[in-house]
C-alpha positions as a LaTeX table, in Angstrom:
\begin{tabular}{lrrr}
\hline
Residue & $x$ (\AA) & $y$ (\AA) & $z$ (\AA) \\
\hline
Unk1 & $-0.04$ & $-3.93$ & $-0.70$ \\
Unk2 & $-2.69$ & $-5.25$ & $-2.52$ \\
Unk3 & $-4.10$ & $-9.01$ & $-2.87$ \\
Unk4 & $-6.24$ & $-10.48$ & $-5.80$ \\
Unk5 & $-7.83$ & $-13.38$ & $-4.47$ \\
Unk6 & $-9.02$ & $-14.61$ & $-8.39$ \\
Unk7 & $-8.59$ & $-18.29$ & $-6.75$ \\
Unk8 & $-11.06$ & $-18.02$ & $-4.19$ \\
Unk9 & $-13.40$ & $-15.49$ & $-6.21$ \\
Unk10 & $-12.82$ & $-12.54$ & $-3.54$ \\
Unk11 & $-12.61$ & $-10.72$ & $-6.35$ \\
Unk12 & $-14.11$ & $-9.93$ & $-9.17$ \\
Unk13 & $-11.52$ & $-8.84$ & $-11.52$ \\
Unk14 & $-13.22$ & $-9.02$ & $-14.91$ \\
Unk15 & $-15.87$ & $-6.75$ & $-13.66$ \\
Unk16 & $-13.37$ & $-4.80$ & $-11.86$ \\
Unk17 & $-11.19$ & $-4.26$ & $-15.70$ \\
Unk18 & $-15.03$ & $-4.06$ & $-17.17$ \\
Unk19 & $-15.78$ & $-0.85$ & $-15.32$ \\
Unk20 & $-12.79$ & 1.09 & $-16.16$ \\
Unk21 & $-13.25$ & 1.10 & $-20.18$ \\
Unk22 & $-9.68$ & 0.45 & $-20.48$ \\
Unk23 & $-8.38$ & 0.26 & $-24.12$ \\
Unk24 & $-5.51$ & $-0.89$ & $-26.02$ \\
Unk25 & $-2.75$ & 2.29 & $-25.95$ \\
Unk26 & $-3.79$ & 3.29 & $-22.66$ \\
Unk27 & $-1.56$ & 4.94 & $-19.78$ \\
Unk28 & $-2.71$ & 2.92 & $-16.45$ \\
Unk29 & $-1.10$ & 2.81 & $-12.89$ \\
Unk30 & $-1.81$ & 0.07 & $-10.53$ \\
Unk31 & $-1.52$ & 1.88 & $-6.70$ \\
Unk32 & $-0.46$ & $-0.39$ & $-4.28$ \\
Unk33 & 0.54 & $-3.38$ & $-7.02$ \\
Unk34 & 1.23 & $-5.61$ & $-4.42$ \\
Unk35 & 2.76 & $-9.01$ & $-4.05$ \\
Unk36 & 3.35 & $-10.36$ & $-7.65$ \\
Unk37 & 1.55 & $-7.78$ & $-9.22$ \\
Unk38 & $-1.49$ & $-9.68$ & $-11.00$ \\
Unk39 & $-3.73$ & $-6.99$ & $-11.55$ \\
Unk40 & $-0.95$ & $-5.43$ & $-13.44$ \\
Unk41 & 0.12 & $-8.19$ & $-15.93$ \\
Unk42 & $-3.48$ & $-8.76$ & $-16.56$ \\
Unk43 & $-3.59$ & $-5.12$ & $-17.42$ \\
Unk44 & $-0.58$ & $-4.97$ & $-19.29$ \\
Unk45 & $-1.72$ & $-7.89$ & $-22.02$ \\
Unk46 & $-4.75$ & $-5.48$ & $-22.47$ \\
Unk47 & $-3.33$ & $-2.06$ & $-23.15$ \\
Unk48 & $-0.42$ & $-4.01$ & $-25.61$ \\
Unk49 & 2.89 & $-3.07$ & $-26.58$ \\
Unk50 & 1.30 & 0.92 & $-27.22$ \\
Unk51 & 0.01 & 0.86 & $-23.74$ \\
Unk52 & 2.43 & 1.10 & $-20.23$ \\
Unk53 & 1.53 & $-0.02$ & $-16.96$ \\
Unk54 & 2.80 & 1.75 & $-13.92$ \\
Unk55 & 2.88 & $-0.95$ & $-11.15$ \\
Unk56 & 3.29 & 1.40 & $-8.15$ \\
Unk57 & 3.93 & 0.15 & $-4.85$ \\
Unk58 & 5.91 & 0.82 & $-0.86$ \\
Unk59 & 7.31 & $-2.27$ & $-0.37$ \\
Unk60 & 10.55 & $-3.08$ & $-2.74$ \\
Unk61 & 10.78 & $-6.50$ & $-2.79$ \\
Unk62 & 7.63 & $-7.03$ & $-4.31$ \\
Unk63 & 8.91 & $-4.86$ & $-6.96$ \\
Unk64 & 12.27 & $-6.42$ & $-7.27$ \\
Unk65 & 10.25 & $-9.59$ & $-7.46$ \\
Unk66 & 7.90 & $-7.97$ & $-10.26$ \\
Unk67 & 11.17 & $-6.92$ & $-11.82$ \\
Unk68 & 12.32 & $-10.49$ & $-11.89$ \\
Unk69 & 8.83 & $-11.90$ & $-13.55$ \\
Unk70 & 9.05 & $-9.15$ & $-16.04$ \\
Unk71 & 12.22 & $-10.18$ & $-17.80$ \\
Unk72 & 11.44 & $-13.27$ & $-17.34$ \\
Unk73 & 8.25 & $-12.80$ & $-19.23$ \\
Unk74 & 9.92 & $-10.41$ & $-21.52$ \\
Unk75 & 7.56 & $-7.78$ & $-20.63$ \\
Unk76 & 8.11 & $-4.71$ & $-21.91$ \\
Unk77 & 5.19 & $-2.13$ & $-21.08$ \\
Unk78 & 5.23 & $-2.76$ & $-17.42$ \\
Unk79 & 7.54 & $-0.11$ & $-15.11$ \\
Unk80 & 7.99 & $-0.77$ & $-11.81$ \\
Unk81 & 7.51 & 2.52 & $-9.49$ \\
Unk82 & 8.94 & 2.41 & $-5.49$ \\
Unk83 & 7.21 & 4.97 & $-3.99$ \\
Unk84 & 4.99 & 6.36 & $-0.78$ \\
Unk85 & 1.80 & 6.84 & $-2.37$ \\
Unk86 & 1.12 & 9.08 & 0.46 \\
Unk87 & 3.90 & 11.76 & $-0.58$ \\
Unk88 & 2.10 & 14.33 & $-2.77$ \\
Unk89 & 4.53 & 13.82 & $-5.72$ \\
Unk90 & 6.47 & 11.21 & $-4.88$ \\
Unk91 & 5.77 & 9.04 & $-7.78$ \\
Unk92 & 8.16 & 9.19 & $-10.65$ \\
Unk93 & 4.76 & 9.32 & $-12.75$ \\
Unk94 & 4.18 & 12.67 & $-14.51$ \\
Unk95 & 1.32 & 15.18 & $-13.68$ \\
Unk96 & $-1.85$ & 14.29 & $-15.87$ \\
Unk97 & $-0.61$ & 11.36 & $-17.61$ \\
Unk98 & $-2.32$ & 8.11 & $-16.71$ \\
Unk99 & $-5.83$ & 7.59 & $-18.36$ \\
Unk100 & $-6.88$ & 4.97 & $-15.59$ \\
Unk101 & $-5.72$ & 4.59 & $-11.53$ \\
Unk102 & $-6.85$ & 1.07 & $-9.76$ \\
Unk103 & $-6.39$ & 1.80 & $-6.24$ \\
Unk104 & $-7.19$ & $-2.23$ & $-5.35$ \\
Unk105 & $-7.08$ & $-3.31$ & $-1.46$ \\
Unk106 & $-4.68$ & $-0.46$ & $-1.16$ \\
Unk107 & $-6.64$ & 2.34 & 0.85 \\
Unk108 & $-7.44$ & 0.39 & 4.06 \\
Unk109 & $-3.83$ & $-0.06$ & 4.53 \\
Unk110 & $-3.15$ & 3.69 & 4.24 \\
Unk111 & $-2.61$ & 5.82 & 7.41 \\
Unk112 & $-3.66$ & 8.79 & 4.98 \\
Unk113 & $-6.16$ & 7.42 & 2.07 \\
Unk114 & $-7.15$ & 11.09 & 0.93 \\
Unk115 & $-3.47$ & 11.84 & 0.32 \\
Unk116 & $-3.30$ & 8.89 & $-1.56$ \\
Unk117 & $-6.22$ & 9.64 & $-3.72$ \\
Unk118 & $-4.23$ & 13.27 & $-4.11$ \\
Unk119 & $-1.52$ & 11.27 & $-5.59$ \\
Unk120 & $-3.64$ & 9.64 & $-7.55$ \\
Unk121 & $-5.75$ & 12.47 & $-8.67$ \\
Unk122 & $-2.15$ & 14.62 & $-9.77$ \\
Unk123 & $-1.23$ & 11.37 & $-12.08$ \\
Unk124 & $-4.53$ & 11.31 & $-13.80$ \\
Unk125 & $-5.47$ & 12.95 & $-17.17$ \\
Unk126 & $-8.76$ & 15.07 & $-16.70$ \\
Unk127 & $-11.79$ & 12.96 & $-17.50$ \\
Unk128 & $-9.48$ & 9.70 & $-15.99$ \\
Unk129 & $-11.29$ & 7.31 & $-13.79$ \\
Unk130 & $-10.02$ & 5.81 & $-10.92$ \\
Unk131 & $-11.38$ & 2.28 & $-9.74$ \\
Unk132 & $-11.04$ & 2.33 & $-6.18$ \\
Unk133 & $-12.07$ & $-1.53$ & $-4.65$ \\
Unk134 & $-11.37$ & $-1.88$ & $-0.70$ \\
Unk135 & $-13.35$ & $-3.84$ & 1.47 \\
Unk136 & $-16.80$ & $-3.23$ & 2.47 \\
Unk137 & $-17.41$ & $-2.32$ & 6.38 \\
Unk138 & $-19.97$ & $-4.49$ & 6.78 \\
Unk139 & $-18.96$ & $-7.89$ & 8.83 \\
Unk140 & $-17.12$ & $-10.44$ & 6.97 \\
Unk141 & $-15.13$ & $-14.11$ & 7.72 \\
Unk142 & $-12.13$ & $-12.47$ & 5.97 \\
Unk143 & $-10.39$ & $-9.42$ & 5.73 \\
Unk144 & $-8.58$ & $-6.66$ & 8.00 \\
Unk145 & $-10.31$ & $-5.33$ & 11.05 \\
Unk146 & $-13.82$ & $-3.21$ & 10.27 \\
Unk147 & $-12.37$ & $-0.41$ & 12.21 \\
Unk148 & $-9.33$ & $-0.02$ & 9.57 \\
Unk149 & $-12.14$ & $-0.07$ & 6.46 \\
Unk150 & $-13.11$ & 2.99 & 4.57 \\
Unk151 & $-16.45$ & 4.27 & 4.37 \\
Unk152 & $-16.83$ & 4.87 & 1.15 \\
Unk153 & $-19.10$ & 7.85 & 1.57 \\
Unk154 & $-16.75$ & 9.64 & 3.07 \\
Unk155 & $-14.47$ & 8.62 & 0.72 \\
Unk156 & $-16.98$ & 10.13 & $-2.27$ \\
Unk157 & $-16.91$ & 13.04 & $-0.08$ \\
Unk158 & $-13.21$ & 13.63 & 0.40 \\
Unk159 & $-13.15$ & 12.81 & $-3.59$ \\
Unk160 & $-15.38$ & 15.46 & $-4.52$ \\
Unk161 & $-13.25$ & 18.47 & $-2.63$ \\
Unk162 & $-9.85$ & 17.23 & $-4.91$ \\
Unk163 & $-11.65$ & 17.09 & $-7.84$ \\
Unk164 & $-13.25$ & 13.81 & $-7.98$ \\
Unk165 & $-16.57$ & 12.89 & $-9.23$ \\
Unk166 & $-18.40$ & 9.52 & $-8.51$ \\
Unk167 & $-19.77$ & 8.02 & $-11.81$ \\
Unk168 & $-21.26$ & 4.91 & $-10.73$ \\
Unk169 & $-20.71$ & 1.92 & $-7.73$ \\
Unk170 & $-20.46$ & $-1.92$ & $-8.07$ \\
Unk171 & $-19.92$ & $-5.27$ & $-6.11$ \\
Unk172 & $-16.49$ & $-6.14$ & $-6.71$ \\
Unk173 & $-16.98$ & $-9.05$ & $-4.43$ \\
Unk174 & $-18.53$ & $-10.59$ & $-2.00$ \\
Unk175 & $-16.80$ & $-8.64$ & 0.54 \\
Unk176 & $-15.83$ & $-5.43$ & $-1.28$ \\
Unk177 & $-17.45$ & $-2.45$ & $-2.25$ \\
Unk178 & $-16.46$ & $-1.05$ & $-6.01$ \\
Unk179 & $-15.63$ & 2.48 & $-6.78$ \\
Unk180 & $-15.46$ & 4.24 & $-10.63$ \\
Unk181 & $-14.19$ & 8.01 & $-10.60$ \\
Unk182 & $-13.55$ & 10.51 & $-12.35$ \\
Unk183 & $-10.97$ & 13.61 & $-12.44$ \\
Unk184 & $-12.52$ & 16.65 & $-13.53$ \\
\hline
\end{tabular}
């Protein structure tokens, strides 16, 4: 679901891994993991062997593919989740167990974001932050259609009626807009 463009600098992922205060140990899922999963390996060498990585995405062959890399790599605190992030529930990740949610270029591709962010919001420890990064609606040479992009206000907005709290807002590139929540 999601793409890291660390290549072309669409991204900006050590800002992005900046903002969430991860630390070594740490419980993190990666919503929408995507096509190779980056984000997570990147996030898996930082929590180490204490930490786990949930790498959650819709589409199975990018997992099976992830599942592949993994053993290749001999990666151990990665688990690969198939799941509609959607479905209140669905993911085989316990209630109030993950200290940190990236929801990267995952929302804009969701025909129901909020119920996403419930998912999200039912994995995540109180006082966890989710780092939501989608792209902004202003006009760009790259990206989906601006009529598929989330407002991000309303997104704050929707947040703050399941229990989420905005803490601060970034540039997580030159094209996307950079969330940091927090479960109460």
């Amino acid at each position: 679901m999601s793409h890291i463009h660390s290549k072309t600098g669409l991204l900006r992922k050590e800002l992005i891994i900046e903002k969430s205060g991860l630390k070594s140990g740490q419980q993190i899922a990666d919503l929408g993991c995507g096509r190779g999963g980056h984000f997570s390996f990147q996030l898996a060498k930082l929590v180490g062997v204490r930490g786990m990585v949930y790498a959650v995405d819709v589409i199975k062959h990018y997992l099976d593919d992830l599942e592949l890399e993994l053993k290749r790599q001999e990666i151990k605190n990665i688990q690969t989740i198939w799941t509609d992030l959607e479905l209140l529930g669905a993911a085989a990740i316990d209630n109030s167990s993950v200290d940190i949610v990236f929801v990267i270029n995952t929302l804009h591709q969701a025909k129901k974001p909020i119920d996403l962010l419930k998912e999200a919001t039912r994995i995540s420890k109180r006082g966890a932050r989710l780092i939501v990064v989608d792209w902004s609606r202003s006009a760009s040479p790259l990206g989906p259609d601006e009529n598929i992009r989330i407002d991000k206000n309303k997104l704050v907005d929707a947040g703050k009626k399941i229990g989420l709290y905005l803490d601060s807002e970034f540039s997580a590139g030159p094209y996307h807009f950079g969330l940091v929540l927090t479960k109460m």
